[in-house]
N, C-alpha and C positions, 0 to 999 in steps of 0.2 A: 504494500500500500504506500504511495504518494506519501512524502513527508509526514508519516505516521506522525504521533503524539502521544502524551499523557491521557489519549480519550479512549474508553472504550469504543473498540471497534463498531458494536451496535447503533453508536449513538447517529455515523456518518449512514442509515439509513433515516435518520429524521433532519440530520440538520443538512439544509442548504449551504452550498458552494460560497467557502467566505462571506456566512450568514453574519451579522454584525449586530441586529438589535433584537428585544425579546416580542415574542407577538403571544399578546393575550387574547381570547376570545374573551368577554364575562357575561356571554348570554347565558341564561337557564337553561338552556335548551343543549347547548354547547357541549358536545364533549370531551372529555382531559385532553382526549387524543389532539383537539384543536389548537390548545396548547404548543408552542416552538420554544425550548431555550434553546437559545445559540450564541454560542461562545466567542466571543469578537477577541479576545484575545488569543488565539490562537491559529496561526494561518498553516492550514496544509488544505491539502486536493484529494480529494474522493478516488479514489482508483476504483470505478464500478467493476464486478463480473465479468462482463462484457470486455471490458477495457484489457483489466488482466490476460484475456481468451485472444486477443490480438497481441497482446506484447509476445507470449508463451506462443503463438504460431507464426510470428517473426523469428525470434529466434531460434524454432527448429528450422527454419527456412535459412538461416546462415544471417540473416542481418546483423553488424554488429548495435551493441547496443549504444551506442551514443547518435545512430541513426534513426532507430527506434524512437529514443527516449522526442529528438525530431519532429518526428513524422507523430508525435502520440500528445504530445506537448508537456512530457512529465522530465522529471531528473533522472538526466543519467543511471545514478546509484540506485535511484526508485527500480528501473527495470530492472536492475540485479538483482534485487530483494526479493520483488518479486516471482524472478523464475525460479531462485533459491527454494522461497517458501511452497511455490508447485511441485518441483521435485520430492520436497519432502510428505505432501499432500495429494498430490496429483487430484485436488479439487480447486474449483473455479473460488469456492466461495470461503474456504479455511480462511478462519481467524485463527491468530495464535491466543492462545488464552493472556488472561491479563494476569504479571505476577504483582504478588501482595496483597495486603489483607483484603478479602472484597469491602465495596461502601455499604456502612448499613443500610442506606438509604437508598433506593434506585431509582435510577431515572425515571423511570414512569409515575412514582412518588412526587418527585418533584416537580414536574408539571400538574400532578395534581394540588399540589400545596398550592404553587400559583394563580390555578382557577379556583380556587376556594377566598384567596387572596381578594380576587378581583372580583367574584362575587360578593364579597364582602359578608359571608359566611362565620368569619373569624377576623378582628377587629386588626390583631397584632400577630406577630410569630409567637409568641408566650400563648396568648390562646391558642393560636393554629395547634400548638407543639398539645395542648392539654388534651385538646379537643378530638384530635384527628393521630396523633404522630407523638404517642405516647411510648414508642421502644426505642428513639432518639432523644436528643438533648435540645433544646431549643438554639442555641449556639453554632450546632449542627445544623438544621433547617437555614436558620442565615448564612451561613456559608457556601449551602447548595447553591439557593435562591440568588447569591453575589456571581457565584460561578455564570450562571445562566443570563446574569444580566440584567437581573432586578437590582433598583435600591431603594432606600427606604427614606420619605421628604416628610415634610410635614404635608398631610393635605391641603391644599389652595381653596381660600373660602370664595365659593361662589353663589349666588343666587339659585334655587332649587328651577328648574327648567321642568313642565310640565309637557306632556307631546302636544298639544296644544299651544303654549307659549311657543317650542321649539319651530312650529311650523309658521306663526304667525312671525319669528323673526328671521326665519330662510326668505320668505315672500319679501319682507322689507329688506332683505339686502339684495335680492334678485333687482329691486324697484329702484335700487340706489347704486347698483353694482355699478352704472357709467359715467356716475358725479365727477365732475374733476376736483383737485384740489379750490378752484376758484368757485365752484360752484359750492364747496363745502362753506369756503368765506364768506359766506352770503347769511349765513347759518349765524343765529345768537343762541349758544348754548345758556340754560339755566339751571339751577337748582340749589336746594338746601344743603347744607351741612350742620355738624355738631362739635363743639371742640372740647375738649376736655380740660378743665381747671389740676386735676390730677390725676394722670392718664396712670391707670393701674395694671392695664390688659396686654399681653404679651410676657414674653420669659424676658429675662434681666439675668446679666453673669457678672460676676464678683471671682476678686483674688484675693484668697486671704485664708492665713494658717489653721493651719489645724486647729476646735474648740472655738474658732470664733465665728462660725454661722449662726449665732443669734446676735452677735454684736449689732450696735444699734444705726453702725455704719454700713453693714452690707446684709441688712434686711431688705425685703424690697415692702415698701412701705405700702400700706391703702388705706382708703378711704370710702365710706359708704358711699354709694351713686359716683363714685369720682369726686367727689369734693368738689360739685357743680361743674356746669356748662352753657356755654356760649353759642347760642343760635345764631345762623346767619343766613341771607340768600347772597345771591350772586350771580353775576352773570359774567361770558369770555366772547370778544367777537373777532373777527378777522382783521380789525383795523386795534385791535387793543384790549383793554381789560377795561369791562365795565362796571359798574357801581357794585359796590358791598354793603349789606344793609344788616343790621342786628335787628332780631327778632327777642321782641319780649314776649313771656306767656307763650300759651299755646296758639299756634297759626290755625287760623279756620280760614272759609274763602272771602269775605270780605277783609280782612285784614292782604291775605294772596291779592285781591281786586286793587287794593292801595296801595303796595308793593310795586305792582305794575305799573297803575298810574304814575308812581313818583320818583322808582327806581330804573324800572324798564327804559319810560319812555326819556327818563331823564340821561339815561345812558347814550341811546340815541342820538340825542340833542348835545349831549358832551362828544361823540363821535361825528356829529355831522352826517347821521345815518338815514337812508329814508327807508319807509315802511312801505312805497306801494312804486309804480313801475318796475321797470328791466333791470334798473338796479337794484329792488328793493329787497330790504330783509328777510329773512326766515326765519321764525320762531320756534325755541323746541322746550319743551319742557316733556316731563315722563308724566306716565300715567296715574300721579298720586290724585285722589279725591278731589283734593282742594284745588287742585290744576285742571281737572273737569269737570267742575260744579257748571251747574246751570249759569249763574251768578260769571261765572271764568269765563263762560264758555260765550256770554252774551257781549261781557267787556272788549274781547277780542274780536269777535265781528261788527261792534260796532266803530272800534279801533281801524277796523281793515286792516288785522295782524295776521299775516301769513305764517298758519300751523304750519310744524312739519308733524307728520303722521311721526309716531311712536313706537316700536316692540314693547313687549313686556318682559320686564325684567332684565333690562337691556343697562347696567350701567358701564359694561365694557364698548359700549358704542358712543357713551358722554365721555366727553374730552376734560369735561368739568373734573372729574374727578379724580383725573389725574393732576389737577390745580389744587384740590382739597389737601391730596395726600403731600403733596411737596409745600404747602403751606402749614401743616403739620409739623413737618418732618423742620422747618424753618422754628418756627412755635421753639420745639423740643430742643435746639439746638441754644435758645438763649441763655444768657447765663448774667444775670438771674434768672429764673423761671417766673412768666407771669405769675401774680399770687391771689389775683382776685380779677372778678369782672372786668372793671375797670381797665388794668392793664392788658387784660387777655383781649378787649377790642383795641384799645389804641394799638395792641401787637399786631393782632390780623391786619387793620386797616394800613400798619406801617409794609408789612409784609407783601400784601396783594397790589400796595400802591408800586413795589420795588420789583414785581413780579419782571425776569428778564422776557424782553419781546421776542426776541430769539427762540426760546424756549416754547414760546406762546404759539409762533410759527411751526415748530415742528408737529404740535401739538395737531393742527389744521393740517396740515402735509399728511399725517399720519390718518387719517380717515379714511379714503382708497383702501387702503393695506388694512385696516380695522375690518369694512365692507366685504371686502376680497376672503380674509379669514373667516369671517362669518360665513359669507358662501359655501366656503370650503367645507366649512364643522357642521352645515347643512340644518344651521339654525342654534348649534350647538353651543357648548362654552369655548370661549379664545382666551387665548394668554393674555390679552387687554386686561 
């Protein structure tokens, strides 16, 4: 066999020719069989049956073998192994056994562990190992599962996609697959955010000796509710950043109605934007309540504010919010830390006033390519 390896023989009947990545089924219906590990780190060639049966009837034929190897597309030394291991077999299909302990675990195992994975059957390897794979070590399972080409991330939080949603956002990007960048800048993206006064949520890592993870320095500290926060709306347009507004209290749709009136339209009129001809704007906001009330829904037609149609569940398709998270990630980076209301607006309002245009740009640029991947996933989630 072609630059043999450390693989059981068996295995080059399921893996494909310098296969590289792992392929999961996780339908129910699926079975293990559908399942591929394949081993990217290890490059050798399949020497089929077949293949063998021509090297072995060249050589009785007198060809030498580096004519072979040639004419066959393999390594020289391959043929000699080859005809060797015939001789000693005089069968097409002899494997030589593998020396050393066998794996407790076999390959057929371990593609089941990964469709059980991906079904989400079993949360972690520690449950898989309880649950299913009780005469290995769970230590064992992860290192199969590495072999093959899995690794283990934290899951990426996405919005739950119903088949319904999914299909309702295939059609919106089918409708919008031809936009160009320029026609995207026509677009005033909007929406809410929340900021936090004491952002508790995520892991935190600390260096510090031994007996002192209670110390009062490398605790990670909380606070009920976050220790307050900061409402806002906002909007981003093609010529710039639009107004930022704090919201007190709970938003209903007449407060949303007032918003509009004095944020929206006043952003406008700070950009020199118009609302109606070949130039004019496009409005977007998502599907929340307060953005489709009757009340919403009357202001804007009497405005003669050009909707853009919406998906559901679509925040990887708002531009906004990749403004949120970097105006966050700005927030957190202060030093001092806001420490009350007060300062947590005059921050955002310094922050968003400072937002780079450049940045702003790419933001709009990247829309096509947001579109496009959405088509792709067929309505589905995108790395947006």
């Amino acid at each position: 066999m072609g630059h043999t390896s450390k693989i059981v023989c068996a295995f080059l009947l399921i893996l494909p020719i310098n296969a590289s990545v792992l392929d999961i089924s996780p339908s129910e219906t699926a079975p293990p069989a559908s399942i591929f590990l394949r081993y990217h780190r290890i490059n050798m060639v399949y020497t089929s049956p077949t293949k063998v049966a021509r090297i072995v009837t060249f050589a009785k034929d007198g060809i030498p073998h580096s004519d072979i190897a040639k004419k066959l597309g393999v390594h020289r030394t391959t043929v000699g192994r080859i005809i060797n291991r015939f001789d000693e077999s005089g069968d097409f299909y002899y494997v030589r056994p593998k020396t050393g302990r066998p794996r407790v675990l076999e390959m057929r195992e371990t593609r089941v562990a990964a469709w059980i994975l991906a079904k989400s059957d079993a949360a972690n390897v520690t449950e898989l190992q309880k649950k299913y794979f009780q005469h290995v070590g769970p230590q064992t399972l992860r290192r199969r599962l590495k072999e093959g080409g899995l690794v283990c991330r934290v899951r990426k939080a996405k919005p739950y996609l119903s088949p319904i949603a999914k299909e309702r956002r295939r059609r919106w990007a089918l409708e919008h697959a031809s936009w160009t960048v320029e026609d995207w800048k026509k677009v005033v993206f909007s929406d809410e955010s929340k900021f936090m006064l004491f952002k508790s949520d995520g892991r935190q890592y600390a260096w510090f000796r031994p007996g002192q993870a209670y110390d009062d320095r490398f605790v990670k500290k909380t606070v009920k509710h976050g220790g307050g926060k900061v409402m806002v709306w906002g909007c981003i347009t093609g010529q710039g950043m639009g107004r930022l507004h704090k919201i007190d209290g709970i938003m209903c749709a007449p407060d949303y109605v007032k918003i509009m009136e004095e944020q929206f339209l006043g952003t406008l009129k700070d950009l020199k934007m118009r609302r109606t001809g070949n130039s004019g704007i496009i409005f977007q906001q998502d599907n929340d309540p307060k953005h489709t009330s009757k009340l919403a829904r009357q202001w804007l037609w009497a405005h003669k504010v050009n909707l853009l149609s919406w998906p559901p569940s679509s925040p990887d398709m708002n531009i906004i919010e990749h403004v949120w998270d970097q105006l966050d990630r700005l927030i957190r980076a202060r030093n001092p830390l806001p420490r009350n209301h007060g300062e947590m607006w005059k921050a955002l309002q310094e922050e968003w006033a400072a937002f780079p245009a450049d940045r702003l740009d790419d933001l709009f640029e990247s829309m096509p390519e947001r579109v496009a991947a959405l088509v792709k996933a067929r309505g589905g989630h995108t790395r947006y």
